[in-house]
C-alpha positions in Angstrom: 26.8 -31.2 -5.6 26.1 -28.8 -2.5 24.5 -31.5 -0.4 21.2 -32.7 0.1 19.2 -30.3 2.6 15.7 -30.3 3.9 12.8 -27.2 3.1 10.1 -26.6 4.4 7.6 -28.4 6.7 4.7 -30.9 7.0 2.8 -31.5 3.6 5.1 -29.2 2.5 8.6 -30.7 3.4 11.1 -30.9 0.2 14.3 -32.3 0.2 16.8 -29.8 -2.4 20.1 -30.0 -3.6 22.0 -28.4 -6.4 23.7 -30.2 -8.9 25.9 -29.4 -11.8 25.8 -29.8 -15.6 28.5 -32.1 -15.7 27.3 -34.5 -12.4 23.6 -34.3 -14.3 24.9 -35.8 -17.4 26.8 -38.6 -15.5 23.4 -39.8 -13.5 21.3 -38.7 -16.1 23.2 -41.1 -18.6 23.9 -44.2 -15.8 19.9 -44.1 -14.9 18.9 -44.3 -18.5 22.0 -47.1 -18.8 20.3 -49.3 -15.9 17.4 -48.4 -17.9 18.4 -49.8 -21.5 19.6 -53.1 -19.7 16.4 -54.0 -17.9 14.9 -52.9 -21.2 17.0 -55.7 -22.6 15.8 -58.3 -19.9 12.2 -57.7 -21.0 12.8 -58.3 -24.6 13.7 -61.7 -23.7 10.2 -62.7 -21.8 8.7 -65.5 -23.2 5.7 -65.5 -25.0 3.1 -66.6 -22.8 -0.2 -67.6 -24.3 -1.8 -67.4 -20.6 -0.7 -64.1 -20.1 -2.9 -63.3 -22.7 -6.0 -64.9 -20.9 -5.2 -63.9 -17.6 -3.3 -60.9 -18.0 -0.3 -62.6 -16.0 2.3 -61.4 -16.6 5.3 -63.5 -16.4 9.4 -63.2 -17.1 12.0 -65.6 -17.7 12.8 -68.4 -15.1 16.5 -68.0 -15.5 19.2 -65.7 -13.7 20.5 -63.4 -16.3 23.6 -64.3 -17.6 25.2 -60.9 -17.2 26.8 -60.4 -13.9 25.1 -56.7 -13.6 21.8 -57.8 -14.7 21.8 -60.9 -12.3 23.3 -58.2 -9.6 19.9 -55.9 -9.9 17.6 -58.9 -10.6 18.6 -61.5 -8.0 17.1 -64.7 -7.3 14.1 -64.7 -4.8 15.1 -68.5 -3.4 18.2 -69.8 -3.4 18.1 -73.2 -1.8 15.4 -74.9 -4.4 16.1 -74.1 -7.9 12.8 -74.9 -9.3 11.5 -72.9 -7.2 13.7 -69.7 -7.4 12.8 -70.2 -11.4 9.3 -70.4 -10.8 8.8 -66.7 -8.5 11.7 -65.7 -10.8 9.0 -65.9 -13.7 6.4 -64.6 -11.9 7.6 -61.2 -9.8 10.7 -60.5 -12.3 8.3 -58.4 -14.4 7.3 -56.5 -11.4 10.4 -55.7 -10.2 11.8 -54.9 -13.7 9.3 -52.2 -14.0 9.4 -50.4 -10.3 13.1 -50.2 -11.1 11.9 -48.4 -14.3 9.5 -46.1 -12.1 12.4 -45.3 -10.0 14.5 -44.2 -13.0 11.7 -42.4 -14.5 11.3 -40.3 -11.0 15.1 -39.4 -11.3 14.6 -38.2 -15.7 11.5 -36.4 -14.5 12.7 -34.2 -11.7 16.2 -34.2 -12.8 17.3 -30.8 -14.5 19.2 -31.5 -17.9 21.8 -29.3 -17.9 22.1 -29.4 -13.9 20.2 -27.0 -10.9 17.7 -27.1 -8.6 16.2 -30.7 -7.4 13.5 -30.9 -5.1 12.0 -33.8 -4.3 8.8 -34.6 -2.5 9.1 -37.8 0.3 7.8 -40.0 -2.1 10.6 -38.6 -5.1 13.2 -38.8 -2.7 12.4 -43.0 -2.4 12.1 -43.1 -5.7 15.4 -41.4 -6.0 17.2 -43.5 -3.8 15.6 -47.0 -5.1 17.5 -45.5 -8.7 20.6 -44.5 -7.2 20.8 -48.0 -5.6 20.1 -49.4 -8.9 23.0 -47.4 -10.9 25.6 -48.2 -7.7 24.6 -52.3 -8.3 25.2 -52.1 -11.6 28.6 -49.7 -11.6 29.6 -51.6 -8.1 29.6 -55.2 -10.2 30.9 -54.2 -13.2 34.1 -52.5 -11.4 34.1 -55.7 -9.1 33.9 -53.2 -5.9 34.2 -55.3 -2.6 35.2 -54.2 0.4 38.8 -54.5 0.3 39.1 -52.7 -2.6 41.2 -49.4 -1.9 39.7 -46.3 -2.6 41.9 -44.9 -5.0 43.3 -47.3 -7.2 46.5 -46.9 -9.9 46.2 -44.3 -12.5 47.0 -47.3 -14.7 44.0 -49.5 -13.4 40.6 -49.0 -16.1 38.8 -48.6 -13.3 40.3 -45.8 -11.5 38.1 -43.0 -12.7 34.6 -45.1 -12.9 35.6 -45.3 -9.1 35.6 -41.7 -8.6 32.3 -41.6 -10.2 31.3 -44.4 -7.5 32.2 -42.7 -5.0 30.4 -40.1 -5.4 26.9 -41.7 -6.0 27.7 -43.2 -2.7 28.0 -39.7 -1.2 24.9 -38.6 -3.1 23.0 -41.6 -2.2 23.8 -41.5 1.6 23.1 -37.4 1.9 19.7 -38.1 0.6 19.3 -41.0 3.2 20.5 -38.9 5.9 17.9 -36.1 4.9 15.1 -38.2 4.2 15.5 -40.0 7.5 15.3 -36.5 9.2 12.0 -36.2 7.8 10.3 -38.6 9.4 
């Protein structure tokens, strides 16, 4: 990746950047994995007969069990557990499917085999909303904390899923860094 940089002006202001075939693959592939697992927390809504009346929709009231899932889908109170559940049921869905606008921003404007990006204001927040999502999920499941190194041992499994880490985080924050310009 060459960097994000900003084009043009006004109404017309882009944000562009270049990426390869290989580094499209890799977010194409961790977007539509983020994807598939919040596709996986729907399917386990309950069935809601006043959702059918009221067109309410409503999720599940627990914290996923999964430690990425629960990582992208946090609870929304922690000190009262019924209520957590209860706004857990009731904005879960909502959240579950702006994440899934987000990705769908990133597939859209995202070349298959690598190129060009440009990206409106608007497809850049989208952008970064996604690439938050896919460093949540990578983040927990490498169990990345702050006193991690940044290169592990070559014998560690998580060694080159780092790399990869790394260099969302560099993606992520050139896009910040240009979209900020823009305002």
């Amino acid at each position: 990746m060459n960097g994000w940089k900003r084009s043009g002006r006004g109404g017309r202001a882009r944000i562009v950047a270049h990426l390869d075939a290989q580094e499209a693959a890799v977010l194409r592939g961790l977007v539509d994995e983020v994807r598939r697992m919040l596709d996986g927390r729907t399917a386990e809504r309950p069935a809601d007969e006043l959702e059918e009346l009221t067109g309410l929709r409503t999720g599940p009231s627990e914290k996923p069990d999964d430690p990425v899932l629960a990582r992208l889908l946090p609870d929304f109170a922690t000190d009262d557990g019924a209520l957590s559940s209860a706004l857990r049921s009731l904005h879960e869905p909502e959240l579950i499917e702006a994440k899934h606008g987000a990705a769908a921003v990133v597939l859209e404007t995202l070349p298959p085999a690598g190129g060009r990006v440009e990206l409106t204001p608007d497809q850049a927040d989208a952008w970064l909303a996604a690439l938050n999502d896919v460093r949540l999920a990578l983040g927990t499941a490498l169990d990345v904390s702050e006193d991690m190194p940044d290169d592990l041992p070559a014998d560690d499994p998580r060694a080159s899923h780092l790399g990869v880490y790394h260099w969302l985080t560099y993606v992520q924050d050139g896009l910040v860094q240009s979209r900020m310009a823009m305002r």
